[in-house]
C-alpha positions as CSV (number, residue, x, y, z in Angstrom):
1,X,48.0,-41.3,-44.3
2,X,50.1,-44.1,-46.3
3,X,52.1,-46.3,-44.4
4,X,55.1,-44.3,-46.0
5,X,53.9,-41.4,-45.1
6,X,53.4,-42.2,-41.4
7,X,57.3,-44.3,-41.3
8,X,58.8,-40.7,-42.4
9,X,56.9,-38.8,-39.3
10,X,57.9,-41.1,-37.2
11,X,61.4,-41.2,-38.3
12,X,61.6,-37.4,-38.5
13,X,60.3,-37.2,-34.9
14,X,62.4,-39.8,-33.6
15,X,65.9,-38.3,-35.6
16,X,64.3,-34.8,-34.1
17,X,64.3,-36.0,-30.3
18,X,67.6,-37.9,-30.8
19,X,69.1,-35.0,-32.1
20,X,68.2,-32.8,-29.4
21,X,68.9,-35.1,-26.2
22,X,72.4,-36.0,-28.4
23,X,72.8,-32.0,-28.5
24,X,72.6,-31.1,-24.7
25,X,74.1,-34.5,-24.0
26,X,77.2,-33.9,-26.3
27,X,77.4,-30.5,-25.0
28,X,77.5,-31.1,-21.5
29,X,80.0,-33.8,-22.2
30,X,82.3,-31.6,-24.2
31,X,82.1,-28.9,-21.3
32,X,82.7,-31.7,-18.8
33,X,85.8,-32.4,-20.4
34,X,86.9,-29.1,-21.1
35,X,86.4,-28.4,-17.2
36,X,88.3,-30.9,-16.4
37,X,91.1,-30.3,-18.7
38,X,91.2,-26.6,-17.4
39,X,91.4,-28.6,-13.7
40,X,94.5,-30.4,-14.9
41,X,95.7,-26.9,-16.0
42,X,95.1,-25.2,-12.5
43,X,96.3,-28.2,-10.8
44,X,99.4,-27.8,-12.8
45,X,100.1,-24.1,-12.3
46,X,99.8,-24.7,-8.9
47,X,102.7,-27.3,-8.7
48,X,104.8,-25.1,-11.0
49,X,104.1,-22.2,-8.5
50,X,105.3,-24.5,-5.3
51,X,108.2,-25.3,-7.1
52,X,109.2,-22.0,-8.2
53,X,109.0,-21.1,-4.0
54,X,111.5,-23.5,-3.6
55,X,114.2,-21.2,-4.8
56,X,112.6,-17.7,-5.2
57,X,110.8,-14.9,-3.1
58,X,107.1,-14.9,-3.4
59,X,107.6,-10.9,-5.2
60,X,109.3,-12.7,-8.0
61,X,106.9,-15.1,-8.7
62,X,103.7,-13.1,-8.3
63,X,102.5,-11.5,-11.8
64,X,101.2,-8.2,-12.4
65,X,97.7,-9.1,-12.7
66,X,97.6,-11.0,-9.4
67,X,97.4,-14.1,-10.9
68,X,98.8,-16.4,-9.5
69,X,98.0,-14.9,-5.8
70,X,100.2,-16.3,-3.1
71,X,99.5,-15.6,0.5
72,X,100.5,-16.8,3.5
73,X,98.1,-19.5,5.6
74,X,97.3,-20.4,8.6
75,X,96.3,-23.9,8.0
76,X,95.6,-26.6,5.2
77,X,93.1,-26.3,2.9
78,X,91.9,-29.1,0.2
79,X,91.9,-28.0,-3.0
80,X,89.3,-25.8,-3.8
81,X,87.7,-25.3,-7.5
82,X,85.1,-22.4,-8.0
83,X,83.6,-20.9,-11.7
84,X,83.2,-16.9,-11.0
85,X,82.4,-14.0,-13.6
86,X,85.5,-11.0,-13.8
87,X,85.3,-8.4,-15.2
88,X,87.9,-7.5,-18.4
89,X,89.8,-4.2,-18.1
90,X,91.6,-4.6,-21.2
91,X,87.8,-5.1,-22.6
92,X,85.6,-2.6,-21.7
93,X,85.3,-4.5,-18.3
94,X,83.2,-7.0,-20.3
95,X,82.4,-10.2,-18.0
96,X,84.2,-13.4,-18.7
97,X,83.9,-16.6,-17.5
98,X,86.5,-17.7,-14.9
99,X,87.5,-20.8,-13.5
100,X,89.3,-20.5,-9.9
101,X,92.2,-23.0,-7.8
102,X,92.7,-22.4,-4.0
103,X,94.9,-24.5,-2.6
104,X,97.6,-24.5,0.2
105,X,101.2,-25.5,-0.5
106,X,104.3,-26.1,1.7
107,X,107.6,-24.7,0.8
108,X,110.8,-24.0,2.3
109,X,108.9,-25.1,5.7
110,X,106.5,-22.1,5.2
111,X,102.5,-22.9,3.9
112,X,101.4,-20.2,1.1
113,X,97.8,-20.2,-0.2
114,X,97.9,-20.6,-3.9
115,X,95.0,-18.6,-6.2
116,X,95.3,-19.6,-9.9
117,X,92.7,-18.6,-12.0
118,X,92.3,-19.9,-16.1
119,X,89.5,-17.8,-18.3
120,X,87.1,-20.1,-19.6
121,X,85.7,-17.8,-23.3
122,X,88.0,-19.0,-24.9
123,X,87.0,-22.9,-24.3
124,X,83.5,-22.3,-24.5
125,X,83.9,-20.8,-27.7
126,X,85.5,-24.0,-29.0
127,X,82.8,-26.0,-26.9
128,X,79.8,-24.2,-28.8
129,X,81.5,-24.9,-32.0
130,X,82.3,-28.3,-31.7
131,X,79.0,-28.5,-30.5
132,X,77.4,-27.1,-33.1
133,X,79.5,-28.8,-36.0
134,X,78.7,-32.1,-34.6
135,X,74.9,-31.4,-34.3
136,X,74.7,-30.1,-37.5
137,X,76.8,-32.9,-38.8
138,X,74.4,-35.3,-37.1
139,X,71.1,-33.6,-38.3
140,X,72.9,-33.8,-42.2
141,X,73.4,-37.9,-41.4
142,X,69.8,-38.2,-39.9
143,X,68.4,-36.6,-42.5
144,X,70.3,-38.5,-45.2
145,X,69.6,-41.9,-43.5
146,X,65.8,-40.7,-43.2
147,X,66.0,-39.8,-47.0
148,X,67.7,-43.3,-48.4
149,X,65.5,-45.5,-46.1
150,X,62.6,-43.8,-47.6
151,X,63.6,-44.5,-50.9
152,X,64.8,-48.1,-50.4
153,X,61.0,-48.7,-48.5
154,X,59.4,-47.0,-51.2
155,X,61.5,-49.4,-53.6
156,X,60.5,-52.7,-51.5
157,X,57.2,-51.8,-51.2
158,X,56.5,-50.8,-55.0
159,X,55.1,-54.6,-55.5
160,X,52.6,-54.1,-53.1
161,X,51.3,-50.7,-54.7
162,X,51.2,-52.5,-58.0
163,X,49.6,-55.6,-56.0
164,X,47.1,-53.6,-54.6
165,X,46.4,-51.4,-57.6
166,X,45.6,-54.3,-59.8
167,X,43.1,-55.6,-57.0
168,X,41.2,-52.2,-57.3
169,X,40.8,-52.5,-61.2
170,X,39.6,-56.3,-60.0
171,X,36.3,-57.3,-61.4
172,X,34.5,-60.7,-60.8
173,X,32.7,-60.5,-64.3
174,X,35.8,-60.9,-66.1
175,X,36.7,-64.3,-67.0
176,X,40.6,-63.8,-67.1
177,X,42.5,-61.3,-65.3
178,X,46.2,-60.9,-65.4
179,X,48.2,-62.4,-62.5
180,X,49.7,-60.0,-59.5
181,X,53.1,-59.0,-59.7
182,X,55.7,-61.0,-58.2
183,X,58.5,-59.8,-56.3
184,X,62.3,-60.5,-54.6
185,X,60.2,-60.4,-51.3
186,X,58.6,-63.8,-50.0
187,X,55.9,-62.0,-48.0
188,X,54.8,-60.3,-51.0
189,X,54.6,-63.0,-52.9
190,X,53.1,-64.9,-50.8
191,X,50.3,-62.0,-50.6
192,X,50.1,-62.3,-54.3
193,X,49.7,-66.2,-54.7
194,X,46.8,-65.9,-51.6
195,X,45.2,-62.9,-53.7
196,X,45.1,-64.8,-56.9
197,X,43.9,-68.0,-55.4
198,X,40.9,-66.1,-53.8
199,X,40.0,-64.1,-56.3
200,X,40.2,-67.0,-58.5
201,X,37.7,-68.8,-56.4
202,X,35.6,-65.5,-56.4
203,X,34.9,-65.5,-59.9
204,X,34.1,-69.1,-60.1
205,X,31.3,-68.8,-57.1
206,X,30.4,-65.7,-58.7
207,X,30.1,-67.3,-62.0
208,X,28.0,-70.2,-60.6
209,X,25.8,-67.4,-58.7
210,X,25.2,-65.6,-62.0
211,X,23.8,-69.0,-64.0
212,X,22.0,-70.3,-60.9
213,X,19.8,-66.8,-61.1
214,X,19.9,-66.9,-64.3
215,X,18.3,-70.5,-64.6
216,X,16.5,-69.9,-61.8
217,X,14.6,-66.6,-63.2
218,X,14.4,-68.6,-66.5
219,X,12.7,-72.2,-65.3
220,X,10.6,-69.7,-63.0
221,X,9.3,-67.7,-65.5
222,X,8.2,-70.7,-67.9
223,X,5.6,-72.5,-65.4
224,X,4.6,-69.3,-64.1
225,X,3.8,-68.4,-68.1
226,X,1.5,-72.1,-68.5
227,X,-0.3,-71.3,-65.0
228,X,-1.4,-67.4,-66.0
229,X,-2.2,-68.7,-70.0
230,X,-4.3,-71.6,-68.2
231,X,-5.9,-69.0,-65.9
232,X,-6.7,-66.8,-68.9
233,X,-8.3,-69.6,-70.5
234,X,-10.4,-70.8,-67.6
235,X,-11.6,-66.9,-66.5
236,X,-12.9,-66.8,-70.4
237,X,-15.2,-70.0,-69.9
238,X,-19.1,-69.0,-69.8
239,X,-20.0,-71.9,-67.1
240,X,-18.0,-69.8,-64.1
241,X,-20.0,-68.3,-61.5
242,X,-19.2,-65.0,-60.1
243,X,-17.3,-66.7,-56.6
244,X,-15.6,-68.8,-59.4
245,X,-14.8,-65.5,-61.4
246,X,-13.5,-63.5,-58.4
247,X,-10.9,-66.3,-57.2
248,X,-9.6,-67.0,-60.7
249,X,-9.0,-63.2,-61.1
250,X,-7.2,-63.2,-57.4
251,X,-5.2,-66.3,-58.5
252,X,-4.0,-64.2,-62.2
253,X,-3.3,-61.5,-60.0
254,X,-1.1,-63.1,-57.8
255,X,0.8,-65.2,-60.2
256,X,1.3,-61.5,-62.0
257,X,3.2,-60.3,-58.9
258,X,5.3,-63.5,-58.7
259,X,5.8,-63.1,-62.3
260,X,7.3,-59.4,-61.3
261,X,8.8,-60.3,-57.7
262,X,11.0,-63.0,-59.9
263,X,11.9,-60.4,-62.2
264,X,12.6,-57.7,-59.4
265,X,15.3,-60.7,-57.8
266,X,16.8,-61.2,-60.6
267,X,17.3,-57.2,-61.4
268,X,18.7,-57.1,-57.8
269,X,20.9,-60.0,-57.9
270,X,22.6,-58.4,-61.5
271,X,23.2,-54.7,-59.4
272,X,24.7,-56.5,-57.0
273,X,26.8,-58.6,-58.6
274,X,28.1,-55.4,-60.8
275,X,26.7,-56.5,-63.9
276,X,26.0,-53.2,-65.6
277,X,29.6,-52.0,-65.5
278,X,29.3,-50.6,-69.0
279,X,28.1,-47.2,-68.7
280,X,27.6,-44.0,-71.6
281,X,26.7,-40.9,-71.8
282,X,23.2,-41.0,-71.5
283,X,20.3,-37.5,-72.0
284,X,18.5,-38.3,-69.1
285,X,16.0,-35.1,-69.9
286,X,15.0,-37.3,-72.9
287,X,14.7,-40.2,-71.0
288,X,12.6,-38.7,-68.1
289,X,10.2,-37.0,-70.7
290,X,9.7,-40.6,-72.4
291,X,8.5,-41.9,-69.7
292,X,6.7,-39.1,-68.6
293,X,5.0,-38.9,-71.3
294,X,4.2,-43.2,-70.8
295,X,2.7,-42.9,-67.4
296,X,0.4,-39.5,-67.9
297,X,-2.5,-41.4,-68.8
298,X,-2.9,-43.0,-65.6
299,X,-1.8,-40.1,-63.7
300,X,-4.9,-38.7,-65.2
301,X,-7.3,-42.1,-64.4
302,X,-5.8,-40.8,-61.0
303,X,-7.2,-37.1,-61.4
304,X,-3.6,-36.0,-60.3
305,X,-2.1,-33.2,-61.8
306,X,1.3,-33.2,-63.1
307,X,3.6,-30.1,-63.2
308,X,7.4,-30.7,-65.4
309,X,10.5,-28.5,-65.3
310,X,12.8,-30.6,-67.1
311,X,15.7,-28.6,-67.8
312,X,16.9,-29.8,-71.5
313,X,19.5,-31.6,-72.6
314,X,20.7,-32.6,-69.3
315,X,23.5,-35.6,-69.7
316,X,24.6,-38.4,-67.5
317,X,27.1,-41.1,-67.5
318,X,25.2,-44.2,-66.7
319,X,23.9,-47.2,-67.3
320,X,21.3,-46.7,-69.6
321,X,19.0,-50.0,-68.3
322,X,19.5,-49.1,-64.6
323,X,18.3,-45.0,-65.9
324,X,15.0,-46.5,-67.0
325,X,14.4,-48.8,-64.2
326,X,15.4,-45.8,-61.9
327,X,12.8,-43.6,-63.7
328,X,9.7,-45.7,-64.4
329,X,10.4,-46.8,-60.4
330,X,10.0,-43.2,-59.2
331,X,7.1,-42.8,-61.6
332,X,5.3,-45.7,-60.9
333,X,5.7,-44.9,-56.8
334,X,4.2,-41.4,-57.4
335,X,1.5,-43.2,-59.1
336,X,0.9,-46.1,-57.1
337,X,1.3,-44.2,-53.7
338,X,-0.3,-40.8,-54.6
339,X,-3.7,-39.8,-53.8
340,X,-6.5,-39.6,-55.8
341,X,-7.0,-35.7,-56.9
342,X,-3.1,-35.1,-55.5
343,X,-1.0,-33.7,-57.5
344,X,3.1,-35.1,-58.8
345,X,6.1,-32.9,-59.7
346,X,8.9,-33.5,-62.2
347,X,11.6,-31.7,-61.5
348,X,15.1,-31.9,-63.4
349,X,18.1,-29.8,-62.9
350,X,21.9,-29.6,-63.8
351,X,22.5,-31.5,-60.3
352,X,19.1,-32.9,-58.7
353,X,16.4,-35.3,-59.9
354,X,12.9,-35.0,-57.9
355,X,9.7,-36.5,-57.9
356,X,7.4,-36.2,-55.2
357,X,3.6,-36.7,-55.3
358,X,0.6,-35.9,-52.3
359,X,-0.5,-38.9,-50.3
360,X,-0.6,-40.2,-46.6
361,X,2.3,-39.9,-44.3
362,X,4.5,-43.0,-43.8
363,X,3.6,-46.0,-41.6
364,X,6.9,-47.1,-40.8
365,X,10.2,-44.3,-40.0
366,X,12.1,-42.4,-42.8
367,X,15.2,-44.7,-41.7
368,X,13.3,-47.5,-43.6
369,X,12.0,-45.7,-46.6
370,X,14.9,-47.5,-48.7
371,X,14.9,-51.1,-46.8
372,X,14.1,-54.0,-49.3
373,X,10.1,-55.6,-48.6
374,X,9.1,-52.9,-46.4
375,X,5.6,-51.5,-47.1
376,X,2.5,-50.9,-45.3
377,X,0.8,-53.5,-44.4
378,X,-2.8,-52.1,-44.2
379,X,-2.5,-50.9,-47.7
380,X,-4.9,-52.7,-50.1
381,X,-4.0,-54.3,-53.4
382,X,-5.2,-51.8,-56.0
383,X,-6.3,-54.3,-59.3
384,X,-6.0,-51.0,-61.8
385,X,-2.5,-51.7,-61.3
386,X,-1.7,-54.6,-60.8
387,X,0.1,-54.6,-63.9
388,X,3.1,-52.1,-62.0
């Protein structure tokens, strides 16, 4: 998940729980308020009533739906504020909400209990829709705040897409790249001066890598060519004995597999170092048949038989030196590694390449097989192909 990406969950989620605590919070504060403004209203009444017993009977003042409700009392009481449920006679005797006074006044000398009572629907209908307006509201301004920041982080951030897009398409083979974009922002471009001063010094280690194995695999190559030429010469004297022959032959043989361990390094250091980037469309059923067709005569020096299903005109995009060194590996394992009288198969198909061969089981675990230098130890040098 991009770093966008996660900043809009996490903005969502927190507008989301804001929204909801705001809601009930907002709510009960609105109905707080209400309550007590319907207090003030019952506290009122009840000062109107006391004053109207100044001068008139309590008959007169009483209404017709009991409410106010004046009786006489006995003794004080505080003012008393209750919520209750009554039912509506003029509405199907639907329940409504009700919010009850009791309180004791004093008038002419004489102390009346006072009951005053204020239906509440009509408040916490305007309470619900102040509520919701104001949530709603809210959820609109989240949302739009959520959506611009998003857009202005998506703007700030654009140089660092572009930064880190032009690092993907990076390659250390090229000798000039162009520089990473610079921006408004000084972190940014301080990221980009810190990526062009490495990679810089990437490509010129690189570059000194590259002609160190190159001169390397070069200088090696010549004074391993004078010591096999020198060998050749002496194993073709007639005044060698046969102990003379046999270490001459060991010494040719060895200086052949430095010859190819050099070689191999050098391959290695290239694949490495991405130096077959340049890839085409190769027919690797032609290619596998080629060589094939190049290592049957020692599969048969071998007695092994060789079984083919090469589907035809199977095509790869690849690079076409790292195809043949792929191949004539595989090839030369089955040959090398297989038993004598064992049979190989070739096997090509739209989406799998396989070569297996008979021979002994593995000396060392599977989880090695592809480890660099491991072999098996006990295994002796075969001279028939020493040339692999």
């Amino acid at each position: 998940m991009s770093l966008l990406s996660q900043t809009a969950r996490y903005l969502l989620i927190s507008a989301l729980a804001i929204a909801l605590i705001g809601s009930v919070g907002f709510y009960k504060l609105i109905r707080h308020k209400i309550r007590h403004e319907v207090d003030e209203i019952l506290t009122a009444e009840v000062k109107q009533v006391r004053q109207r017993l100044q001068y008139k009977p309590v008959a007169q003042i009483s209404e017709w739906d009991d409410n106010p409700r004046i009786e006489h009392a006995q003794i004080p009481i505080q003012p008393e504020f209750r919520d209750m449920v009554q039912l509506d006679s003029l509405d199907n005797n639907e329940p409504i909400e009700m919010r009850q006074l009791r309180q004791t006044v004093l008038a002419k000398g004489q102390l009346y209990l006072v009951t005053v009572r204020q239906p509440y629907y009509e408040f916490n209908e305007l309470t619900r829709e102040m509520s919701i307006g104001v949530i709603i509201s809210f959820l609109i301004l989240m949302a739009l705040s959520v959506t611009v920041g998003l857009g202005l982080a998506r703007r700030l951030w654009r140089p660092f897409y572009a930064t880190i897009d032009q690092l993907g398409s990076f390659q250390l083979d090229k000798t000039t790249d162009q520089p990473f974009p610079a921006s408004r922002i000084q972190e940014f471009n301080l990221l980009s001066r810190s990526l062009g001063e490495l990679t810089q010094k990437l490509r010129q280690q690189f570059s000194l890598q590259k002609q160190f194995t190159e001169n390397a695999s070069h200088e090696l190559q010549t004074p391993l060519a004078v010591a096999s030429a020198e060998l050749d010469l002496l194993l073709q004297s007639e005044h060698l004995t046969e102990n003379d022959h046999s270490h001459l032959q060991r010494a040719t043989d060895a200086l052949g597999r430095l010859s190819q361990l050099s070689r191999s390094l050098l391959l290695l250091t290239q694949v490495e170092n991405d130096q077959f980037a340049s890839d085409e469309l190769l027919d690797l059923s032609a290619l596998l048949t080629q060589y094939a067709d190049e290592y049957e005569p020692f599969f048969i020096h071998k007695t092994m038989t060789v079984e083919r299903v090469i589907t035809p005109t199977i095509q790869l995009r690849i690079n076409r030196q790292l195809a043949s060194v792929l191949v004539t590996n595989l090839l030369k394992n089955a040959a090398r590694h297989g038993c004598a009288g064992g049979s190989v198969c070739i096997v090509l198909t739209a989406g799998s390449l396989t070569i297996c061969n008979t021979g002994e089981s593995l000396p060392f675990p599977d989880s090695q097989l592809f480890n660099r230098f491991v072999k098996n130890p006990a295994r002796p040098i075969q001279r028939d192909l020493a040339w692999l």
